[in-house]
C-alpha positions as CSV (number, residue, x, y, z in Angstrom):
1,X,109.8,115.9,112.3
2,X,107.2,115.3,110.2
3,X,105.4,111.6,111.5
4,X,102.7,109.8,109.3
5,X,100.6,106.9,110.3
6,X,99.0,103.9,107.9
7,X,95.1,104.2,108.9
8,X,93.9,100.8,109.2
9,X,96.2,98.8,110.4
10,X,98.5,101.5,112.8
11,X,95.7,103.9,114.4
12,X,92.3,101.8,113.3
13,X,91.4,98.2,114.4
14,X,89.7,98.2,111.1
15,X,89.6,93.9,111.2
16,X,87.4,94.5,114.5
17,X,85.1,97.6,112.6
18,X,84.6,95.7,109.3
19,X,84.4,92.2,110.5
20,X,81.2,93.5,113.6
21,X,79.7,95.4,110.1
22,X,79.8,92.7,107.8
23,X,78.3,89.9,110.3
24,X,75.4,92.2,110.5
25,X,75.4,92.8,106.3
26,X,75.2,89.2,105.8
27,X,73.0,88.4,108.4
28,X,70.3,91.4,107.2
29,X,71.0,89.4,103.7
30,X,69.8,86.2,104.9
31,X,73.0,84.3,104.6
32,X,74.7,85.0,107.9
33,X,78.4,84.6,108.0
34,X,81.7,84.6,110.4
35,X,82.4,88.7,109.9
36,X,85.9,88.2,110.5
37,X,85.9,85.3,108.0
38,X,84.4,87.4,105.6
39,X,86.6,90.6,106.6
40,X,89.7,88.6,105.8
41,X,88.3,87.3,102.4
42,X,87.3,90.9,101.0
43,X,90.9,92.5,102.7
44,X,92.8,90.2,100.6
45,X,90.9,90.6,97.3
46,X,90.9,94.5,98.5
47,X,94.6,94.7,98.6
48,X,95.3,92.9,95.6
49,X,93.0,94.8,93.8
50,X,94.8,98.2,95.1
51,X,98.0,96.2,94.0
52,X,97.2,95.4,90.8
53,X,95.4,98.6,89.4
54,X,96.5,100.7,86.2
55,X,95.8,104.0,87.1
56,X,93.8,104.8,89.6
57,X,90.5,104.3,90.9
58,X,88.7,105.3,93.9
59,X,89.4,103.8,97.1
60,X,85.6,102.8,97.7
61,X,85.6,100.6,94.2
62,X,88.4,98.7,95.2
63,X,85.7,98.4,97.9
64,X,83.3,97.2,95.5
65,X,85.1,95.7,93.1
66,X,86.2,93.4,96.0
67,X,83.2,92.7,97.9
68,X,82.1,91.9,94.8
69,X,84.6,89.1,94.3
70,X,83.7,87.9,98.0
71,X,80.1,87.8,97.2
72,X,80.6,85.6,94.1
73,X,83.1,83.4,95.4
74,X,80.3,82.4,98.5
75,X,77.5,82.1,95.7
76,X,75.6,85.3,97.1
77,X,74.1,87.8,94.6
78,X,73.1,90.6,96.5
79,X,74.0,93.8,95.1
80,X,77.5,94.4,95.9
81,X,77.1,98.4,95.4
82,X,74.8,98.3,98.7
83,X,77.1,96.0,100.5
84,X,79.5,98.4,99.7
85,X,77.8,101.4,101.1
86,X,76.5,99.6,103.7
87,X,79.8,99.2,105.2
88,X,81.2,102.3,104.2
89,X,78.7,103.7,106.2
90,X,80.2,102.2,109.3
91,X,83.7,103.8,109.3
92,X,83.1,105.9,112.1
93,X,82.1,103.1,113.8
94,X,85.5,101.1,113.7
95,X,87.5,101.4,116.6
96,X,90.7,103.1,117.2
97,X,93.5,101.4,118.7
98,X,94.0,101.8,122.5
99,X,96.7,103.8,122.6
100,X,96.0,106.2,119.6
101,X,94.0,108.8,121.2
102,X,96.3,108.9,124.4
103,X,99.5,108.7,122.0
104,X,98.6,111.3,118.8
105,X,98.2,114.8,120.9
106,X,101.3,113.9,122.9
107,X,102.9,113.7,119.5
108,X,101.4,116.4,118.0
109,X,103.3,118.5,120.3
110,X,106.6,118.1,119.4
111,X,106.1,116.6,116.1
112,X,103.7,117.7,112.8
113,X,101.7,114.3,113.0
114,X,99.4,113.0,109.7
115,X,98.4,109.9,107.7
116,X,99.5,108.1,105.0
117,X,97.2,105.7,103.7
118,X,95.0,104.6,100.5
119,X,92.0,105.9,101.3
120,X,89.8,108.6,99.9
121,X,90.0,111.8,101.7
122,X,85.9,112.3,102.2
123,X,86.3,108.4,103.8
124,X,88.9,109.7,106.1
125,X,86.7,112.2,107.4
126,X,84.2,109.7,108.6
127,X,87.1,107.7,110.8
128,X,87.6,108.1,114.1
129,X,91.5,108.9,113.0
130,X,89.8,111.9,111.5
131,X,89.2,114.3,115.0
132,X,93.2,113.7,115.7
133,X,94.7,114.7,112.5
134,X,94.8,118.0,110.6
135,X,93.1,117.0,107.3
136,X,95.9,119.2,105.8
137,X,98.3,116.4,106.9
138,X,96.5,113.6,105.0
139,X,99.0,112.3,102.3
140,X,96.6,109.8,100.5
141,X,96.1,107.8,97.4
142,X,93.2,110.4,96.4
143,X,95.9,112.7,96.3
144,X,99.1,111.1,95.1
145,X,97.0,108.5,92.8
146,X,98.8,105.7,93.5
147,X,98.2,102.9,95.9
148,X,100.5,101.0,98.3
149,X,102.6,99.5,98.2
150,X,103.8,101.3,95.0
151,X,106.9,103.1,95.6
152,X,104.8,106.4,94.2
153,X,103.4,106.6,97.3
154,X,105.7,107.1,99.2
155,X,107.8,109.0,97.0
156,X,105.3,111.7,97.3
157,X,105.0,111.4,101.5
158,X,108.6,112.2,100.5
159,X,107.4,115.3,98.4
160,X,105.0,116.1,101.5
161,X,107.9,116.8,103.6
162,X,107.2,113.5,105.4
163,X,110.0,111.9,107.3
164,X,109.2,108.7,109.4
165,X,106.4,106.9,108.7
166,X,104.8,104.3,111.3
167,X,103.4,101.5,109.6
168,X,102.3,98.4,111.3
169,X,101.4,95.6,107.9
170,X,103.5,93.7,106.1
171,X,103.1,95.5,102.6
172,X,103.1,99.0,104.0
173,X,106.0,98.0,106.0
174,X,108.2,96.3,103.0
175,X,106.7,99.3,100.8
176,X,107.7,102.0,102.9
177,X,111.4,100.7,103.3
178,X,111.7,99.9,99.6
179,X,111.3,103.6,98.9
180,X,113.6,104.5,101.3
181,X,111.3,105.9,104.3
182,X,112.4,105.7,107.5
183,X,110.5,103.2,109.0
184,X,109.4,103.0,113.0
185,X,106.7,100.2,113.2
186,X,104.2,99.7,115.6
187,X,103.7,95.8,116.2
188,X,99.3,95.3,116.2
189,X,98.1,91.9,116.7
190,X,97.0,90.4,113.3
191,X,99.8,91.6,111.6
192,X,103.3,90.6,110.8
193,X,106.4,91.8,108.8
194,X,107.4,90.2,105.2
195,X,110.1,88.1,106.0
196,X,111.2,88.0,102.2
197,X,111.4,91.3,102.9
198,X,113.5,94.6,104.4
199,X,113.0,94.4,108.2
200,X,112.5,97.7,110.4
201,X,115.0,98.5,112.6
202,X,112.9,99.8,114.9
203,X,109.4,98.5,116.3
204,X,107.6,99.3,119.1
205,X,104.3,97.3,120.7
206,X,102.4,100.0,122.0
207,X,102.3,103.9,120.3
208,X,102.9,104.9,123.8
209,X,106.9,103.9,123.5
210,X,107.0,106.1,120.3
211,X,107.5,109.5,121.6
212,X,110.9,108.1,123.3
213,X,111.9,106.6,120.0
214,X,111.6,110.0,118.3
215,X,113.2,111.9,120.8
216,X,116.3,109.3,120.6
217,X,116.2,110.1,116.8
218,X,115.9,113.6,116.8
219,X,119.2,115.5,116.5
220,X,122.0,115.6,113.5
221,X,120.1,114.9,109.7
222,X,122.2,111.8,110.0
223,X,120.6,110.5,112.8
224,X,116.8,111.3,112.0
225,X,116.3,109.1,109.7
226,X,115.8,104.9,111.0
């Protein structure tokens, strides 16, 4: 079975990585801020901004193109562009989630294990996700070029050979059962399922619990899929 994981919300605690990163961005700016205040500001214009796109565009200027909205919005006008990089720079920085690192070589075992996520491949490499996963089981944005939670996506984990995918936020959730994925999610604090939306029938609140849940699904093709 081939198993892929959302990056910042399943296997990185990226609210925790960004929100340490900006405090000490706005802080070296002279206008020192609540980092997670800030984090959830600059995710929401990030995602919308990966929402509404025509085309495609680089993960990192969704980056920028949203900081910069966050920036404007709080009256600062320090160069967005550095901001940008600045907390790019931190990725490998951001932590995993506690079970990941026990959880993905367990996995990888039995199972061809990757990510699917909207990220640029070169900022992959720089995450901590990045020493558990085969680079050649990346199904990203960069390469698909389109962003969650478009079904495009996930129609080509679909073309990847992909067939669960283990999402944890509400969009990549929805998204990924919209397209007709199968769907086990892992339950991280901070995020929530879209109740105007399809619910998983399967969730689990630790990664640890997955390997059971695969080995319950594996068998028949009409059982392997949630």
């Amino acid at each position: 079975m081939f198993v892929t994981f959302d990056l910042f919300s399943a296997l990185v605690d990226s609210r925790t990585g960004a929100a340490a990163a900006l405090a000490a961005i706005t802080a070296d700016a002279g206008h020192p801020a609540d980092g997670g205040s800030v984090y959830d500001d600059w995710d929401a214009r990030n995602k919308a901004s990966q929402r509404d796109v025509v085309g495609w565009v680089p993960f990192a200027e969704h980056c920028r193109r949203s900081l910069a909205a966050t920036w404007a919005a709080r009256g600062w006008s320090d160069d967005p562009a550095a901001a940008t990089d600045a907390l790019l720079a931190t990725l490998p920085d951001w932590p995993l989630w506690p079970d990941v690192a026990e959880v993905l070589p367990v996995l990888a075992r039995e199972h061809r294990v990757g990510v699917l996520s909207n990220v640029d491949d070169a900022l992959f490499a720089r995450t901590r996700a990045a020493e558990l996963i085969d680079p050649a089981e990346l199904v990203s944005s960069e390469r698909v070029r389109a962003y969650k939670p478009h079904p495009q996506l996930y129609r080509g984990a679909v073309a990847a050979g992909v067939d669960l995918h283990v999402p944890a936020s509400a969009r990549d959730t929805r998204g990924a059962l919209e397209a007709g994925l199968a769907v086990v999610r892992v339950a991280r604090p901070g995020h929530r399922v879209d109740p105007a939306g399809p619910q998983p029938e399967r969730t689990v609140s630790d990664l640890r619990a997955l390997p059971g849940v695969l080995a319950g699904l594996s068998g028949p093709p009409s059982t392997s899929r949630g």
